[in-house]
N, C-alpha and C positions, 0 to 999 in steps of 0.2 A: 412453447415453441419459440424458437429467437433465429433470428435472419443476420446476417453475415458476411464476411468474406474469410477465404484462409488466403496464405502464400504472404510474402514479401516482397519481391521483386514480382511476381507474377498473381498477383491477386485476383481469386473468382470467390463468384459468389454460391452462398452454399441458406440451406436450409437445416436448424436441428431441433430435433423434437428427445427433452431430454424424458426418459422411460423410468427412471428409479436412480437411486442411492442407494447400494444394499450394503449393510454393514454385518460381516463375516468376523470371525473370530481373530483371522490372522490379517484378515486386508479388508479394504472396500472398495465396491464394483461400482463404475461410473455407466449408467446402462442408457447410449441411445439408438438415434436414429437418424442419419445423415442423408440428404440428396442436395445434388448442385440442382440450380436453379438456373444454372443456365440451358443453353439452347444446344450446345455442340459438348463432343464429349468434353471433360474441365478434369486438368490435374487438380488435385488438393492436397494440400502441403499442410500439413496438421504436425510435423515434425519439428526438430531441430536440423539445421546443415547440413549434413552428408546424412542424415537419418531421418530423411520428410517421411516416411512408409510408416510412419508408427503415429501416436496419438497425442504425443508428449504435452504438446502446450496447452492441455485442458490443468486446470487447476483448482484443486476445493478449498474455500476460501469459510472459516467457520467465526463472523461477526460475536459472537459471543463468547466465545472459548480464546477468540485471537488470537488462531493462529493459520495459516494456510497449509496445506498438502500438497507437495508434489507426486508426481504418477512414479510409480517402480518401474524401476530401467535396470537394465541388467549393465552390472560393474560398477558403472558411473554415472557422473548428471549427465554425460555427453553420449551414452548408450541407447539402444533402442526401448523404449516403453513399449513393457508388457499387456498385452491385449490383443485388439484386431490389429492387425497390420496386414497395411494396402497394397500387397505383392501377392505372385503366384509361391514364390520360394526365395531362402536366403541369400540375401545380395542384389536378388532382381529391382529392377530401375523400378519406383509406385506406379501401379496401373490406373489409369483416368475413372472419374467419376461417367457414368453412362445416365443423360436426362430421364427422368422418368423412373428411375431404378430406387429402391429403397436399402440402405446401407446397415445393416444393425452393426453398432460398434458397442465393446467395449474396452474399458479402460480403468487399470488399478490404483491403488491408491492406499498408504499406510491405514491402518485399524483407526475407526472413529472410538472415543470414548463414550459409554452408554447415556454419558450426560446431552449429547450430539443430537437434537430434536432438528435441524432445517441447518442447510448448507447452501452460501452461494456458491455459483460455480463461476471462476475468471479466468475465462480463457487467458492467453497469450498470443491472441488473435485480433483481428480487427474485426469483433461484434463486441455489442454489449453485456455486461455481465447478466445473468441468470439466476436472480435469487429469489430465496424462500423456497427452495426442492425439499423434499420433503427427506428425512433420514428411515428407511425401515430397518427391519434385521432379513437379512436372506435366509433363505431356506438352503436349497444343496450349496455345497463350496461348485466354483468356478468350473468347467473343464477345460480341455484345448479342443478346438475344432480346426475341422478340416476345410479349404474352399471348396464352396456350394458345387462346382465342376472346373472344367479346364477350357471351358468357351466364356467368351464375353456374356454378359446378360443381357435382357433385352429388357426396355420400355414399359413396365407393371410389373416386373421381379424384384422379387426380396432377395438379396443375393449376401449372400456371407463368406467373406474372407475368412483368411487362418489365423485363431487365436491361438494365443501363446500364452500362457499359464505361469506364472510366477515361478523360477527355479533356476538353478544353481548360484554364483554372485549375486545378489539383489542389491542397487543401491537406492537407500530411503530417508524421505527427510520429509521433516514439519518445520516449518518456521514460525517463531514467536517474532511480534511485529512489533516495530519502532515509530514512532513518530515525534512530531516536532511543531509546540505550538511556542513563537515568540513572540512577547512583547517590548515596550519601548525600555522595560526595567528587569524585565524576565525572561526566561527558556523552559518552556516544561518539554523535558523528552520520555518519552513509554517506551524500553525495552521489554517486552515479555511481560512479566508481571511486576517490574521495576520500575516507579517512575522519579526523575529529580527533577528539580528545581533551580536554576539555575539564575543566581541574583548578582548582580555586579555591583564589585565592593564600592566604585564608583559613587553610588547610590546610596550604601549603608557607612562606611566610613570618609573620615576627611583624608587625604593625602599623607600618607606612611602613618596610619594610624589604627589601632584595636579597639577603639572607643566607640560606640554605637553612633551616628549623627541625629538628630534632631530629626533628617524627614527618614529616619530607619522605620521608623515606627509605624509609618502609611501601610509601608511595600510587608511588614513583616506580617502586621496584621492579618493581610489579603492570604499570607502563606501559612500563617496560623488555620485558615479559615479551612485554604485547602487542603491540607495535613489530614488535618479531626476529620475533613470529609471524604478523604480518600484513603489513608495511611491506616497499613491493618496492623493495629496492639498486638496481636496474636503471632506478629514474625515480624519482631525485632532483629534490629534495632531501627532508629531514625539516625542515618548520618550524616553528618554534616561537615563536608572538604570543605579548606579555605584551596586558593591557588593566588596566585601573584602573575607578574610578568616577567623578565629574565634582568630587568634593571637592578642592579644591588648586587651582593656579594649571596652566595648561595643559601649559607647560611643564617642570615638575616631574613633571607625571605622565608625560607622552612620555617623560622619563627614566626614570624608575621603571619604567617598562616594562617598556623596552628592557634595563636593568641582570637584571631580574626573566627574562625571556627566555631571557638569556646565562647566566643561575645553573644554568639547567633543561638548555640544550643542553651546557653542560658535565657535568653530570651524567648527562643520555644518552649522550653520546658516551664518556662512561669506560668505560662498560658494554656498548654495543653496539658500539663498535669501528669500525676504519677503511671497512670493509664500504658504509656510509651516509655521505649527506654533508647537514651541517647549515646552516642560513637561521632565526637569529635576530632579532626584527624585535617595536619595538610599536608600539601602535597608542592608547598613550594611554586618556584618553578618549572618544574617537571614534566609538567603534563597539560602543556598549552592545547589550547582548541583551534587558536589562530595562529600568523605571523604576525611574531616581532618587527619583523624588518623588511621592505619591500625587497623587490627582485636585484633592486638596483643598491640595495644595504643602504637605504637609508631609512629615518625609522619609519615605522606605521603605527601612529596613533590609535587607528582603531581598530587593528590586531591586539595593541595590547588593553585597548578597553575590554578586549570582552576575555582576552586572557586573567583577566583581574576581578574573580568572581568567586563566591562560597553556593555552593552545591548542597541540598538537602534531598538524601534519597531515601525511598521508603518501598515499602511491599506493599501494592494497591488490595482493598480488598476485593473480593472475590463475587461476581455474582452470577446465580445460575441461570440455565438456558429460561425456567420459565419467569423470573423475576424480572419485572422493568421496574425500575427505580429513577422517579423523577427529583428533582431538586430547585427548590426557590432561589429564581438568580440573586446573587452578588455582586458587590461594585468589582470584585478581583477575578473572579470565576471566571477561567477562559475554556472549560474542559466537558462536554456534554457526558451525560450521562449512559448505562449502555441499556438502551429501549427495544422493545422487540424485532427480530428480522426482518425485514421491508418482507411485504408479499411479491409475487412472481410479478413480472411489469414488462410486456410484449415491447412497450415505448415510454422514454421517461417523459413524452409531454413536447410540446410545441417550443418553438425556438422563443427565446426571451432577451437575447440581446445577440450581439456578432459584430463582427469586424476583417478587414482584411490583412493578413499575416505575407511582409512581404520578403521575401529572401535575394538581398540583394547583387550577391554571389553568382547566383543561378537565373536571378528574373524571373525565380517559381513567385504565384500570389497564390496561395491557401486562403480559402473563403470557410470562418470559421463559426458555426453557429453555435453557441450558449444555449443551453436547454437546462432545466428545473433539475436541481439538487434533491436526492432525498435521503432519511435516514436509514440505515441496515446497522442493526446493531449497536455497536460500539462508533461505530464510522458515518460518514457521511459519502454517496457518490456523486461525483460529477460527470456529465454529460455532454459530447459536443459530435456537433456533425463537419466533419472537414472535408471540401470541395475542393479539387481544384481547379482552379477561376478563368487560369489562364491559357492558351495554347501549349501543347505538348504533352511530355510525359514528366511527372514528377519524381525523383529517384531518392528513397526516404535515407540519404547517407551524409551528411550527419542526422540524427533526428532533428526534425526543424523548432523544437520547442523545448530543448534541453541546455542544461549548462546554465542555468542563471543562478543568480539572487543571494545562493548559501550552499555552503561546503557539503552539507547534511543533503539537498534534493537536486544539486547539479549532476547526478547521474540520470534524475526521473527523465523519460523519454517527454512528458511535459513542466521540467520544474520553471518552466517561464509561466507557469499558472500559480498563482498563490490567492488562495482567501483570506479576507481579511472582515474583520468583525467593525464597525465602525463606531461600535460603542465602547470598546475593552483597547480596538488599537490590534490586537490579537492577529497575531501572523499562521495560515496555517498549512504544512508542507504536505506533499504528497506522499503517502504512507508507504513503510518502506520492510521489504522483508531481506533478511542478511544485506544485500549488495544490489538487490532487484526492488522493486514497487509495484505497489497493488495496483496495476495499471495495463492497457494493452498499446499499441504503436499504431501508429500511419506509416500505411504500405505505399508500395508505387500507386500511384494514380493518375492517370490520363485524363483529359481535358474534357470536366462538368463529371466526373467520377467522385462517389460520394464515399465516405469510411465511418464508422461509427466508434470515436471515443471516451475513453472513461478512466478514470482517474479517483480512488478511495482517497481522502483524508480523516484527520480525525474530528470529531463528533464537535460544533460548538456547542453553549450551554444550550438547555433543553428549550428555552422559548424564545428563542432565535428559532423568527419565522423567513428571514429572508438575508444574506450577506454579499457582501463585495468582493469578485472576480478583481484581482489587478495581476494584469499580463506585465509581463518585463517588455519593456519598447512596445506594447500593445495597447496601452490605456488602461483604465479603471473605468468598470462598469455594474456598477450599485443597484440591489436590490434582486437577485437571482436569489427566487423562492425555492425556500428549502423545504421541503413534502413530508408528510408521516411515511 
């Protein structure tokens, strides 16, 4: 059972008690059990924008398979989700939640794989995520129902809306999840089951040069190390881009590259041996990550530092839902391992550090508590409780903790949050699915109103007991314990 609020602008508080996972041949049923928990009747806005009457923003979120589920909508991502929906008939404005009344909902969701033993569920809401549900197999498929009558309900009814059964248009999606852990000489990013490496030539050669340097050998080591322990033999190749910056004549640098490239796979392959098969290749100038040039065209130094880097990408291998797999840390290791699903967690634990977030635009103050990290999976979650502190209403437009730090987590509704490992240096972003993040928002809140959020990143190494929160213009505050 996990406690909450829905809406955006109009936030109540709601209670849910989640009933099952059933995993059906062509879909899976999200099975619960909804009441507000307020005192008067409460809209609840469990939707998208002009489509709050449906159930959309629940989401299954599966830590080991890494990948998330969105709910089946008919046409599109902006259509209504299939399930219960909180009207009397189509079109009609969502009917309020009635105190006391018990709501059974459900809500669909693409076919689990049989490999699928326990799913978090993350909303798009303002509660905490829901993990370790457990995955069964259903018995009957789904039907459509009808609502329970054409009266309100009263105070100890179970009352059911009209479900709606999956048909005609369906639009369905899984997202494979990205992440992004930097350090002061590196980048490792996780697309799906792709992960690279990202090393700045800066570091491995001397200026306009394909020669290996002298401290190449630290930094390569470390990615040798990660290679063998992450890199699957079995789905070749290992490849290895050079890139440059846009300085020089085009063709000079598509060489430099390429020469650059071949310096690195040669020196992977000494070390990791016949086992892998290597794909050196560059790409020039072509295909910067940063700007060259400021706004104002003059140059940018450290656009083009990081545009000037060899990339080593590989197929992670593979591990299944019942396998955890530990590993003895390394001086280079910045990437935990993926351990078993956190179990289900009412509350992630007492406040451990906080601070006040002040928006100087508006004279909003967000009173922001820190609470204990733990691991689910592959990932790590974060926790916090936001207040706010000061008189009025709070109106969450922009989000008040977005837009910082890096190109990769300035869409996250908190990328002004980053972890940092203080032994590795290890920078790490807020996990991120297509264009969205495994993450829920801060609604409107009125004055001493509380929100519960959260925020997935990826995993540090596995005996990292505790890491560093640094907020963007918020401080650095060290030692927020990370939980089995």
């Amino acid at each position: 059972m996990s406690e909450g609020m829905a809406g955006f602008y109009i936030a109540t508080p709601f209670r849910i008690e989640v009933q099952a996972i059933d995993r059906h041949a062509k879909l899976t049923v999200l099975r619960m059990e909804i009441m507000t928990t307020a005192t008067t009747n409460t809209a609840g806005d469990f939707g998208y924008g002009t489509l709050p009457t449906s159930f959309a923003r629940f989401r299954l979120f599966d830590p080991i398979g890494k990948k998330t589920y969105f709910t089946l909508r008919e046409n599109d991502s902006n259509g209504d989700a299939f399930g219960t929906r909180n009207r009397k008939a189509a079109f009609d404005y969502p009917e309020d939640f009635v105190p006391g009344v018990r709501y059974p909902v459900e809500v669909y969701f693409p076919p689990l794989p049989a490999t699928a033993k326990t799913m978090s569920i993350v909303p798009d809401l303002p509660m905490g995520p829901m993990t370790g549900i457990p995955v069964t197999d259903g018995d009957a498929e789904p039907t459509a129902r009808e609502r329970s009558s054409s009266d309100l309900p009263k105070t100890g009814d179970s009352f059911q809306w009209p479900v709606v059964v999956p048909n005609g248009e369906i639009w369905s999606s899984v997202s494979d999840l990205n992440e992004l852990v930097e350090t002061p000489v590196m980048t490792t990013t996780q697309a799906g089951d792709t992960e690279t490496i990202g090393l700045r030539t800066d570091v491995l050669f001397a200026f306009d040069k394909a020669r290996l340097s002298t401290k190449a050998a630290a930094v390569l080591d470390d990615v040798v190390e990660e290679t063998r322990r992450r890199a699957d033999p079995a789905k070749p190749p290992i490849t290895i881009t050079g890139h440059t910056d846009n300085k020089g004549d085009d063709g000079y640098n598509q060489t430099l590259s390429v020469k650059r490239a071949e310096a690195v796979q040669k020196y992977l392959a000494a070390r990791l041996g016949s086992d892998y098969q290597y794909r050196p290749e560059g790409r020039g100038e072509s295909d910067p990550i940063a700007k060259n040039e400021k706004q104002d065209g003059s140059d940018d130094p450290a656009g083009r530092a990081r545009n000037r880097r060899v990339e080593i990408s590989y197929s992670i291998k593979q591990q299944g839902p019942d396998v955890t797999i530990t590993t003895s840390p390394s001086a280079g290791q910045v990437r935990g391992s993926t351990v078993a699903p956190a179990p289900f967690r009412a509350d992630p634990g007492a406040r451990v550090a906080g601070f006040t977030w002040s928006l100087r635009s508006r004279l909003d103050q967000l009173k922001v508590d820190v609470l204990p990290l733990y691991r689910d999976g592959a990932y790590v979650v974060a926790s916090f409780d936001i207040t706010k502190a000061n008189d009025g209403t709070f109106v969450p437009f922009p989000a008040p903790f977005s837009g910082w730090d890096h190109p990769f987590s300035a869409g996250s509704d908190f990328g002004a949050f980053i972890l940092v490992d203080p032994a590795t240096k290890a920078r790490y972003h807020p996990l991120k699915m297509y264009t969205e993040f495994v993450e829920n928002f801060v609604p409107a809140l009125d004055a001493g109103e509380t929100s519960r959020a959260y925020v997935y990143y990826p995993a540090p190494p596995d005996d990292r007991t505790s890491i560093t929160l640094e907020v963007a213009n918020g401080g650095v505050y060290p030692g927020v314990p990370i939980e089995r």
